[in-house]
FIBA-16183 format. One record per residue (C-alpha): residue in three letters; x, y, z; residue number from 1. Coordinates in Angstrom, 1 decimal. Example, Ala and Ser with C-alpha at 12.3 -4.5 7.8 and 13.67 -1.06 7.14 Angstrom:
// FIBA-16183
(sevex "ala",(12.3,-4.5,7.8),1)
(sevex "ser",(13.7,-1.1,7.1),2)
END
This chain:
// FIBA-16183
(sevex "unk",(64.8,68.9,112.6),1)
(sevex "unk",(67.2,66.1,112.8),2)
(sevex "unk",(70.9,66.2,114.3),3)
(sevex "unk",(72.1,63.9,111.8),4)
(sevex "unk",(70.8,66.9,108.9),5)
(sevex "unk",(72.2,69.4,111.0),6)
(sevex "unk",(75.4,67.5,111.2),7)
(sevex "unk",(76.2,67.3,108.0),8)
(sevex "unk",(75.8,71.0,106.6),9)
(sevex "unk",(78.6,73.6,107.4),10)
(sevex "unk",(77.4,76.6,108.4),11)
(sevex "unk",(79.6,79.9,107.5),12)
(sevex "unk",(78.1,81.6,110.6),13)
(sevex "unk",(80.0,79.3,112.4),14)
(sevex "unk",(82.8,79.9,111.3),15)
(sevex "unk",(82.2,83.9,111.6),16)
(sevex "unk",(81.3,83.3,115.3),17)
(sevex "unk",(84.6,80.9,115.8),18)
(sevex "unk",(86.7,83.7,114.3),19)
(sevex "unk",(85.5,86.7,116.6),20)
(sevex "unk",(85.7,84.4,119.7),21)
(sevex "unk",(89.3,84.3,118.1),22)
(sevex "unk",(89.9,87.7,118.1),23)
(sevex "unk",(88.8,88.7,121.6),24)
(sevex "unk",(91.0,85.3,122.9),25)
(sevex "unk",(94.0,87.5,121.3),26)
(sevex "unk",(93.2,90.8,123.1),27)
(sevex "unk",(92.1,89.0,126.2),28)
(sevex "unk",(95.8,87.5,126.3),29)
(sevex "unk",(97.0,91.0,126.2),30)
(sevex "unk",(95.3,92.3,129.1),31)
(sevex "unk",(95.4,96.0,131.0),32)
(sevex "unk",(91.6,97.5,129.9),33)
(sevex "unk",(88.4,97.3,130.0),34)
(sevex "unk",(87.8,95.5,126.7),35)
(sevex "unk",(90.5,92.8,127.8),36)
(sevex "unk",(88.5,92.1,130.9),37)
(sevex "unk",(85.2,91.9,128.9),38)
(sevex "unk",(87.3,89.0,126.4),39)
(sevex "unk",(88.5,87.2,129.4),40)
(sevex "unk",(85.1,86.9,131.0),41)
(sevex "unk",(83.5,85.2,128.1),42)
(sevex "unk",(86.0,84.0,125.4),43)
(sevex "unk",(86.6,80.8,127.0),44)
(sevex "unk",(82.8,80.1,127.5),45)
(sevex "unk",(82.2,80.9,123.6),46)
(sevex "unk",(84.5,78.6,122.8),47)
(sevex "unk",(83.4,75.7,124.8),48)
(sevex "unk",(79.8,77.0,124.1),49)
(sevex "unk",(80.3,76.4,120.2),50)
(sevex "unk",(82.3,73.2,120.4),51)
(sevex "unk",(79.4,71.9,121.7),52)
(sevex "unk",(78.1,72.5,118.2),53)
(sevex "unk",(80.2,69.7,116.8),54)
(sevex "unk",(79.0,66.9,118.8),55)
(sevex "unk",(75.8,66.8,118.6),56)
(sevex "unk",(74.0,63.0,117.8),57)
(sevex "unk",(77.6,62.0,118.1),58)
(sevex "unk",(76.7,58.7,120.0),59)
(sevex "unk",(74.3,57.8,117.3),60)
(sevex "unk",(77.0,59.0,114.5),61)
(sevex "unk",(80.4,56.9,115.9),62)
(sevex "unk",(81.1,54.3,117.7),63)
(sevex "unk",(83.0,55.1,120.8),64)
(sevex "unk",(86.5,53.6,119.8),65)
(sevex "unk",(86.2,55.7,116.4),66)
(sevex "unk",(85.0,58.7,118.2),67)
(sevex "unk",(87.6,58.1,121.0),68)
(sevex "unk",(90.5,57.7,118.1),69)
(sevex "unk",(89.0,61.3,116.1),70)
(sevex "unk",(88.8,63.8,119.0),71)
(sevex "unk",(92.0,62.3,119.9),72)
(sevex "unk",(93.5,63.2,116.6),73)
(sevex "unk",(91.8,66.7,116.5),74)
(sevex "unk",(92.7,67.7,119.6),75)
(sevex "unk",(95.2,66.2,121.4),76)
(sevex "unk",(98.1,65.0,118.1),77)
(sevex "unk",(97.7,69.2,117.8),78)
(sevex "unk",(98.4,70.2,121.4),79)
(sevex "unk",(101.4,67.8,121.4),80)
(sevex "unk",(102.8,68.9,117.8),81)
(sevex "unk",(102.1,72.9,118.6),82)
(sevex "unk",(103.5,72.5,122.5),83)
(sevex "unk",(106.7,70.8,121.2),84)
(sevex "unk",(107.5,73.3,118.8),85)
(sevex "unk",(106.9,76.1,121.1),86)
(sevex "unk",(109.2,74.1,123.7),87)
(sevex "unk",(112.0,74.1,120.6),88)
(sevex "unk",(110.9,78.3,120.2),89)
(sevex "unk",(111.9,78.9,124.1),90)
(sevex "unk",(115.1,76.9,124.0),91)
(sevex "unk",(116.4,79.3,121.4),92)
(sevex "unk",(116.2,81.9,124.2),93)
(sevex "unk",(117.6,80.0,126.5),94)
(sevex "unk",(119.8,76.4,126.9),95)
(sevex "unk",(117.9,73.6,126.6),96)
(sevex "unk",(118.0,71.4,129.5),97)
(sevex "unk",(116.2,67.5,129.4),98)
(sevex "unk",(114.1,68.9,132.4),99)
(sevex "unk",(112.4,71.5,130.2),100)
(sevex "unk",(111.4,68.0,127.7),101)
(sevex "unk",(110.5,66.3,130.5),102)
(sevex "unk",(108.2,69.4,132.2),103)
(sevex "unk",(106.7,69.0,128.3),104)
(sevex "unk",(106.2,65.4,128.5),105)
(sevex "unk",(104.8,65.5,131.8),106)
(sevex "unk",(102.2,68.6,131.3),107)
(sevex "unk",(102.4,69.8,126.9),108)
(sevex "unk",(99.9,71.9,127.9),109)
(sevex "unk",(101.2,73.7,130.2),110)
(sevex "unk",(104.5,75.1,127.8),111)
(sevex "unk",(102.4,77.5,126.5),112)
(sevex "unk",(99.5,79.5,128.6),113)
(sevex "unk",(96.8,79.4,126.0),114)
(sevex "unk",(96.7,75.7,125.7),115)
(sevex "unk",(95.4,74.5,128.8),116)
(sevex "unk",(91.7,74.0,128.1),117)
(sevex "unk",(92.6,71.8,125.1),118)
(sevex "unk",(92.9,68.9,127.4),119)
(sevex "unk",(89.8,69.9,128.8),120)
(sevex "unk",(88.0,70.2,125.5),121)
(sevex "unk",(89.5,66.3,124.3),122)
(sevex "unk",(87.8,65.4,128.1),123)
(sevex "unk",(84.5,67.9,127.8),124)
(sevex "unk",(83.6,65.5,124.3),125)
(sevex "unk",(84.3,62.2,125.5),126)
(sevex "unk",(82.1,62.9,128.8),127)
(sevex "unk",(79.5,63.6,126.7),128)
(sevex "unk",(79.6,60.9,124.2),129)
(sevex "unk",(79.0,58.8,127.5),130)
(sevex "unk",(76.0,61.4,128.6),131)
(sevex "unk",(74.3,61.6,124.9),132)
(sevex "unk",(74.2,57.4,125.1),133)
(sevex "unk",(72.6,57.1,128.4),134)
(sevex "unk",(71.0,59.7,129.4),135)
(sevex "unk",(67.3,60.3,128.0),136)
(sevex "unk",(67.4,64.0,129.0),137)
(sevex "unk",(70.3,65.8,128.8),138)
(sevex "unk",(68.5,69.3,129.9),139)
(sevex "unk",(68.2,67.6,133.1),140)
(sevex "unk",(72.2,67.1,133.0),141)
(sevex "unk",(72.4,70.6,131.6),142)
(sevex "unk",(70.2,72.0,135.4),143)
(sevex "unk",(72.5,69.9,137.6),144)
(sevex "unk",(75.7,71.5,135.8),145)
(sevex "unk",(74.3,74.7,136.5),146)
(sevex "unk",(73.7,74.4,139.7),147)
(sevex "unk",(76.8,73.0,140.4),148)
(sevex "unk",(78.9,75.9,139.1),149)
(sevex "unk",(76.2,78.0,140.9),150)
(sevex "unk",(77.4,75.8,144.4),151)
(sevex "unk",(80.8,75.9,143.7),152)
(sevex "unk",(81.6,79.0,142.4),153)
(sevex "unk",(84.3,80.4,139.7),154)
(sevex "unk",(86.6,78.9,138.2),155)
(sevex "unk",(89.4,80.4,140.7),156)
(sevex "unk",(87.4,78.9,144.2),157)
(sevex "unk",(87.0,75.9,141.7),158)
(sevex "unk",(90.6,75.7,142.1),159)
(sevex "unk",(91.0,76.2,145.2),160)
(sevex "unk",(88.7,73.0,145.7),161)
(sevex "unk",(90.4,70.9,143.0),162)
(sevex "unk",(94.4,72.0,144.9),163)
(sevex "unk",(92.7,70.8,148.3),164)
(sevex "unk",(91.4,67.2,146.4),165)
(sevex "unk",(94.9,67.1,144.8),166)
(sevex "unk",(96.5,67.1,147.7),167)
(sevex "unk",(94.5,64.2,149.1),168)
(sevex "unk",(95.8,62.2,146.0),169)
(sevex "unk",(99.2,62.9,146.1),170)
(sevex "unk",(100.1,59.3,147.7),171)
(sevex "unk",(98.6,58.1,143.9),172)
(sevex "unk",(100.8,59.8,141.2),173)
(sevex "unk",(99.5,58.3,138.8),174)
(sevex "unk",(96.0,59.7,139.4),175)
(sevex "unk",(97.6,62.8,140.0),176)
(sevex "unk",(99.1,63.3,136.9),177)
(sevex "unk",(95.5,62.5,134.7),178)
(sevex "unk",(93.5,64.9,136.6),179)
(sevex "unk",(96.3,67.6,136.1),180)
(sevex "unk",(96.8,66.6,132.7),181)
(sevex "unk",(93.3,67.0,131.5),182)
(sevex "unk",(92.4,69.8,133.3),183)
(sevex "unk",(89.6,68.1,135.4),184)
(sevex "unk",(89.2,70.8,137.6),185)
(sevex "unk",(87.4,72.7,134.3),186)
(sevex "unk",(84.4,70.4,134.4),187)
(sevex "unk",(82.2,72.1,136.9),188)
(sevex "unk",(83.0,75.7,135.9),189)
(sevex "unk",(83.0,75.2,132.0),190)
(sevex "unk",(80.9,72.0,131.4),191)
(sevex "unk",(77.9,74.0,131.1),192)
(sevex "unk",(78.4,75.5,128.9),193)
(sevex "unk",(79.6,72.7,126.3),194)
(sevex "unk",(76.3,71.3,127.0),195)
(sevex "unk",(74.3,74.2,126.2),196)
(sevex "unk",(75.6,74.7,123.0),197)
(sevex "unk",(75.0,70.8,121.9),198)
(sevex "unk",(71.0,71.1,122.9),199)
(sevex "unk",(70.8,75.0,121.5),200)
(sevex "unk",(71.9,74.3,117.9),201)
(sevex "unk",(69.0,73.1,116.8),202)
(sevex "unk",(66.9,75.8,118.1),203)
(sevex "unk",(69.4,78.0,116.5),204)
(sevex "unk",(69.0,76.8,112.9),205)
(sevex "unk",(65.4,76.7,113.5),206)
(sevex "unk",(64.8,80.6,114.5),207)
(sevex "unk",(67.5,81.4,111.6),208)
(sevex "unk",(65.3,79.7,108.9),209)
(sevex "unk",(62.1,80.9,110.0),210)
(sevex "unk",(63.3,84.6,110.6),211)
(sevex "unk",(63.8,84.0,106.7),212)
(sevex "unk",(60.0,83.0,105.9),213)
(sevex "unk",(58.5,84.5,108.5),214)
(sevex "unk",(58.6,89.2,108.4),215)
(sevex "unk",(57.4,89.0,112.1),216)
(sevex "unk",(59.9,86.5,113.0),217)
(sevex "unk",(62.9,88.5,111.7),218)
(sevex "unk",(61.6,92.1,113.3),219)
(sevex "unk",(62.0,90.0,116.1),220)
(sevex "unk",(65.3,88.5,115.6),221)
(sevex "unk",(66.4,92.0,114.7),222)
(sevex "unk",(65.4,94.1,117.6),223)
(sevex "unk",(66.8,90.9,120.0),224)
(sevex "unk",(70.0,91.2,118.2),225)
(sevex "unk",(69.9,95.1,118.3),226)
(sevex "unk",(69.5,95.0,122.2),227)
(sevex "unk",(72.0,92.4,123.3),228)
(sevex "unk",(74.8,94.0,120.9),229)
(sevex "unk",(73.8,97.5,122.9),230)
(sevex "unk",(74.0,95.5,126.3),231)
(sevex "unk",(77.7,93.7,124.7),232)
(sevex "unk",(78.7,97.4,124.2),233)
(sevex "unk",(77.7,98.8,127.5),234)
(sevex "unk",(79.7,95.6,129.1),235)
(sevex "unk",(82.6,96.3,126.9),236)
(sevex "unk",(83.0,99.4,127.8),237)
(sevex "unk",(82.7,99.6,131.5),238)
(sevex "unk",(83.8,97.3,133.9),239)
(sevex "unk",(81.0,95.9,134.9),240)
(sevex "unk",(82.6,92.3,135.8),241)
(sevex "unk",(84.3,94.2,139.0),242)
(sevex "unk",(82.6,92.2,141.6),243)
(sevex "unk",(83.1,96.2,143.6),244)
(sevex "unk",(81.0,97.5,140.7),245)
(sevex "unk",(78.3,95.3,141.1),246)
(sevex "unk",(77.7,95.9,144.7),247)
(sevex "unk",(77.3,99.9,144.1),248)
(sevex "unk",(73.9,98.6,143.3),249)
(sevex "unk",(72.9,94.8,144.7),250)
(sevex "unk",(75.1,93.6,147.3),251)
(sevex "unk",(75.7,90.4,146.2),252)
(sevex "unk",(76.6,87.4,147.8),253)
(sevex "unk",(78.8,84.8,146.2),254)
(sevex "unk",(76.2,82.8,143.7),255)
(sevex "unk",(74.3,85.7,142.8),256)
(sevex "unk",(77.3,87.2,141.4),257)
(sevex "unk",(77.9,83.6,139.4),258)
(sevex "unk",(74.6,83.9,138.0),259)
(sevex "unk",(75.0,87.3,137.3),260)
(sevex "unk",(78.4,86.6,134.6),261)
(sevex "unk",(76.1,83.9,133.3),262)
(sevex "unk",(73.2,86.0,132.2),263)
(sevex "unk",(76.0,88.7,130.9),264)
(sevex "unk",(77.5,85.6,129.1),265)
(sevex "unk",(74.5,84.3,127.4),266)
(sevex "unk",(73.6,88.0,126.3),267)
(sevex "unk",(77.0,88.8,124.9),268)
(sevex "unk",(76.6,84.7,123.4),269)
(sevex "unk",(72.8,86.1,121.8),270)
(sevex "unk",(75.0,89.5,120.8),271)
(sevex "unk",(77.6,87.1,118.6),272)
(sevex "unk",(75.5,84.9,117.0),273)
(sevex "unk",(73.4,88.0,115.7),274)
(sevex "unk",(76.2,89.9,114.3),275)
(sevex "unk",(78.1,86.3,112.9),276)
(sevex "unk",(74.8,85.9,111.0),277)
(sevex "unk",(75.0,89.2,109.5),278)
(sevex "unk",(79.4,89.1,108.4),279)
(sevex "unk",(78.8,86.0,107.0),280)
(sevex "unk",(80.2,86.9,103.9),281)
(sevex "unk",(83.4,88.5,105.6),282)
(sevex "unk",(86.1,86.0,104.4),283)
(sevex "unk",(89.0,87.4,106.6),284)
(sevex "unk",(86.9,86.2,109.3),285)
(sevex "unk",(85.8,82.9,108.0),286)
(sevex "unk",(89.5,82.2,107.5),287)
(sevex "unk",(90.0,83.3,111.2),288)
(sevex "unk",(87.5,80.9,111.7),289)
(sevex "unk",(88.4,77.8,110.0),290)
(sevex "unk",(92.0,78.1,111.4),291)
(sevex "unk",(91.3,78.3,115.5),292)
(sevex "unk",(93.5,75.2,116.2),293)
(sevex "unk",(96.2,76.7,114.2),294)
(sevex "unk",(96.2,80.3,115.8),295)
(sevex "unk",(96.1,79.0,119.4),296)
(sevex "unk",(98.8,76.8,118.5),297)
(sevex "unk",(100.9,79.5,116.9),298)
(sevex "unk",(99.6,82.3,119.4),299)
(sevex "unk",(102.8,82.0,121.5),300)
(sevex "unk",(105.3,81.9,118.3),301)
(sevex "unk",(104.2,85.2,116.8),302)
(sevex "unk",(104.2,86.6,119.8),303)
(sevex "unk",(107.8,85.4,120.2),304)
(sevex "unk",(108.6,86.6,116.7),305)
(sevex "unk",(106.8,89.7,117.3),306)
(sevex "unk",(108.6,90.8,120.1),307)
(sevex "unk",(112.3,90.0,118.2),308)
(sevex "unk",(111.3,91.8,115.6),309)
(sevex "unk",(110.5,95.1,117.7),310)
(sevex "unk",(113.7,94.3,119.4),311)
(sevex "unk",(115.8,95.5,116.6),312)
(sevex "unk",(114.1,98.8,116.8),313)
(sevex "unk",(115.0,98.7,120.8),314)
(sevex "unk",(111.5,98.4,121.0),315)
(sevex "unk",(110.3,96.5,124.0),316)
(sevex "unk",(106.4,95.3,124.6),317)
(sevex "unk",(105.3,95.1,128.3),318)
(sevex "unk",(102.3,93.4,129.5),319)
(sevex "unk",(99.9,94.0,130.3),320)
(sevex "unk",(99.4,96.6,127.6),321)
(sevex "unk",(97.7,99.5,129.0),322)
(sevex "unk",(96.6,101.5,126.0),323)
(sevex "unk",(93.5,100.5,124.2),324)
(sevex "unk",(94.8,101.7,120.8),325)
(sevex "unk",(98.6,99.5,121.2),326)
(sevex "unk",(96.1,96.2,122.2),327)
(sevex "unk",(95.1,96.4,118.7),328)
(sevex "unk",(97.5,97.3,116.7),329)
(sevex "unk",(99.6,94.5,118.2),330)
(sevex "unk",(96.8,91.9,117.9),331)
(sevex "unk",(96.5,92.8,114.1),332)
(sevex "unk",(99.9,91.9,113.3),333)
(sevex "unk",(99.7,89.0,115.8),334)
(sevex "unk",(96.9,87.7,113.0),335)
(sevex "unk",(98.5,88.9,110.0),336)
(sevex "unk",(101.7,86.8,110.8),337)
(sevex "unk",(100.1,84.0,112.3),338)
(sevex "unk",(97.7,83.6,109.4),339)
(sevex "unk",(100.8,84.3,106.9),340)
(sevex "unk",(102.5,81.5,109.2),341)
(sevex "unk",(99.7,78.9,108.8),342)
(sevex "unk",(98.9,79.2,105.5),343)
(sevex "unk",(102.0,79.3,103.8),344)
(sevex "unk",(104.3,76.6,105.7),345)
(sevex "unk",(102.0,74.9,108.4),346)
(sevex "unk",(98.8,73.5,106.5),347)
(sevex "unk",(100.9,73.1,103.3),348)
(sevex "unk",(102.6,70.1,105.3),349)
(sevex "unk",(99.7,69.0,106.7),350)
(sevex "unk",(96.5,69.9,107.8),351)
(sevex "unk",(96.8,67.9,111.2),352)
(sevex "unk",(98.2,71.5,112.8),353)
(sevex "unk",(95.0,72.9,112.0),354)
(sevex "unk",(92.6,69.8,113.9),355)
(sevex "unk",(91.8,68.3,110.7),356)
(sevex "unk",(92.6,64.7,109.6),357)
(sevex "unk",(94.7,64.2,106.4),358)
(sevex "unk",(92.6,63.0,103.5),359)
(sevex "unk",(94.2,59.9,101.7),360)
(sevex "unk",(94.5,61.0,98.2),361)
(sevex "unk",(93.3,58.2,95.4),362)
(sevex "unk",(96.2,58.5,93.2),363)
(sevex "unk",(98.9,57.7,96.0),364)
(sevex "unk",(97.1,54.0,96.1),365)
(sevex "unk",(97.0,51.0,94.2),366)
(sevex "unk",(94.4,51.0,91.6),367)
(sevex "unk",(94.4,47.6,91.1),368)
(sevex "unk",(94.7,46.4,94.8),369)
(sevex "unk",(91.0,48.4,95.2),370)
(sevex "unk",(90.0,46.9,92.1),371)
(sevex "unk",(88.6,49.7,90.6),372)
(sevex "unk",(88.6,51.8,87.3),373)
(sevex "unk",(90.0,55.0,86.8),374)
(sevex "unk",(87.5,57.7,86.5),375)
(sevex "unk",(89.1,58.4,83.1),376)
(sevex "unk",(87.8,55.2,81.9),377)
(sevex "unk",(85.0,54.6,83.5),378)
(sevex "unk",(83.3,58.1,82.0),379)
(sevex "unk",(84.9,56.6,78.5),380)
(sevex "unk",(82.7,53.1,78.9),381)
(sevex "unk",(79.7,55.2,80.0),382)
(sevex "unk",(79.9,57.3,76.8),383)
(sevex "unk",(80.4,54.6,74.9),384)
(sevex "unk",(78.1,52.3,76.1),385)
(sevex "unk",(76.0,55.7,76.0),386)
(sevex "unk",(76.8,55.9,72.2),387)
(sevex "unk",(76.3,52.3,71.3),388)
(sevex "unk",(72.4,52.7,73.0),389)
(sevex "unk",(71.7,55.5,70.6),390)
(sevex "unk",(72.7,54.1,68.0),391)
(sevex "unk",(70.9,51.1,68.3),392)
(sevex "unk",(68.0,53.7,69.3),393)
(sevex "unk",(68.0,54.9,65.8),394)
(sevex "unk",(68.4,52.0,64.1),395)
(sevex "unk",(65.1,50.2,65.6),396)
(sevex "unk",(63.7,53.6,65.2),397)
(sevex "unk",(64.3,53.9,61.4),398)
(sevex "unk",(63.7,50.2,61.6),399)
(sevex "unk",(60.2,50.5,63.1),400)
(sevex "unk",(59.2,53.9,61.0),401)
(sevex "unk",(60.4,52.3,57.4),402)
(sevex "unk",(57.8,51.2,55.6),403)
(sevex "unk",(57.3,47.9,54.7),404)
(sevex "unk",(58.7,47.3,51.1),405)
(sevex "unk",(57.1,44.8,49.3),406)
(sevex "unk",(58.9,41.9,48.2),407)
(sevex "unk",(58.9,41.0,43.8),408)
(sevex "unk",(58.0,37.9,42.9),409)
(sevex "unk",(60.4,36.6,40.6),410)
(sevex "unk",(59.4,34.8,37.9),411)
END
């Protein structure tokens, strides 16, 4: 199967998959139980996993100045449009000082938690639009990236690295301020799994099309899906990312335990493909779906909203949240309003808070300038010239099938 047929069909399991990721990125940001450790220990490499999706034959698709000019417009314009209003949110709160717009201008990212790997996404897709050009092989670049974040660790030792290299640079401000802007530091922990989900795809829509013509195929698929949801569960459930619960049994040393959260990630990765294929027809979770760069971007708004609202009843919400049953409750009304939020005042305005570049409607240009008919006119003319070849159908017909009348002589 080609990428470029692959490319240009949506999927809706997709968008299924994009809106559960979603949903455990909103309890993960809650924290305080076991289910908010399980979301934080593989949201993040969903997302990047299934980005991964979007890029695939990009090299072959876009030049690099166009490509360059879209993820900048999809990724980056939204960061800087949702940060800012989020910056204008917090300075209700409190006075607004021109440090807090400079802080913004410096790092937009960084006024709100949950948009910090946005940088690192807009960096993750040019990276490999320079990869898929000139490199052969990219499974080859997928085993060195593993093996790097297998040398180097989490993302926290990553960090640890990336301060003691940042401090090397800080004669070079400059340099400074891109590799803190963009989140370089990201690259070794979550690269990997960007990369994996651009060469999987294929191999994805292949096994779901087969599993549809083939009955052994799809017992299969089924009891693979029906094990690695069990295995999600278990994980869900206990704590088993403890790095003190893991060495009950294995004493592990520091990249065994790496390799151990990827091989709990790629299960629970099997677990929500399987079950996205299945709710495909849930549209509360497409819509989740289709709106991810809108709901990070109002993430920190509701909440904001959230907790004024519970303020009039002198109720107060505390994270981390401890109870299992509050998490959720507060996460569904964190969706409800966000959704309401988004689809009622932000993507009316423009769908550019949502990652998606504004269509140029035909009736806002100049007809005449693009030297074109209207549609109206141009169905007209068909039909008529449609008519007119009928008609002249039927008269060479009757023409033809007449028979010949023989002329009188006159005398």
């Amino acid at each position: 199967m080609k990428d470029n047929k692959i490319k240009n069909i949506r999927y809706d399991w997709v968008d299924i998959f994009r809106g559960i990721a979603m949903i455990f990125i909103f309890i993960g940001h809650w924290g305080g139980i076991h289910i908010t450790t399980f979301a934080y220990n593989f949201h993040l490499e969903a997302f990047y996993f299934i980005s991964g999706f979007f890029v695939v034959g990009c090299s072959k698709k876009y030049k690099f100045k166009d490509y360059f000019k879209k993820k900048f417009v999809t990724i980056m314009v939204p960061l800087l449009i949702w940060s800012f209003i989020v910056l204008i949110f917090k300075s209700l709160d409190s006075k607004f000082t021109f440090q807090m717009l400079i802080e913004w201008i410096k790092d937009p990212a960084g006024t709100a938690g949950n948009y910090w790997f946005l940088p690192s996404l807009f960096c993750f897709s040019i990276i490999y639009y320079i990869i898929d050009k000139y490199f052969k092989n990219l499974w080859f670049v997928l085993l060195f990236s593993f093996v790097l974040k297998i040398r180097i660790g989490s993302y926290h030792s990553i960090f640890n690295y990336y301060n003691d290299f940042i401090n090397l640079l800080s004669n070079f401000s400059l340099t400074k301020i891109f590799l803190n802007y963009f989140n370089i530091s990201t690259i070794p922990s979550f690269f990997m799994w960007y990369l994996l989900g651009s060469l999987v795809f294929k191999y994805i829509i292949i096994i779901l099309e087969l599993k549809n013509n083939d009955q052994k195929v799809n017992i299969l698929y089924n009891v693979i899906g029906t094990i690695t949801i069990i295995a999600s569960s278990f994980l869900m459930l206990k704590d088993v990312y403890n790095i003190n619960y893991v060495q009950q049994y294995i004493k592990p040393h520091h990249s065994f335990y790496i390799c151990y959260l990827i091989i709990t990630t790629i299960v629970i990765l099997i677990s929500l493909i399987y079950l996205s294929e299945k709710f495909n027809d849930i549209k509360n979770l497409k819509n989740i779906g289709t709106n991810t760069m809108a709901l990070l971007g109002i993430e920190p708004i509701s909440r904001i909203l959230l907790n004024t609202s519970f303020s009039f009843f002198n109720i107060k919400i505390t994270y981390p949240i401890i109870n299992t049953y509050y998490v959720l409750i507060i996460v569904t009304l964190e969706f409800i309003l966000s959704l309401i939020l988004i689809n009622k005042i932000f993507i009316p305005i423009s769908p550019i808070f949502n990652g998606k570049i504004p269509k140029i409607q035909l009736n806002t240009l100049n007809i005449k300038q693009l030297n074109v008919l209207p549609k109206k006119s141009i169905t007209k003319n068909k039909a008529n010239s449609k008519s007119n070849t009928n008609s002249m159908a039927i008269i060479n017909s009757k023409k033809i099938n007449s028979p010949k009348q023989s002329k009188k002589k006159t005398i």
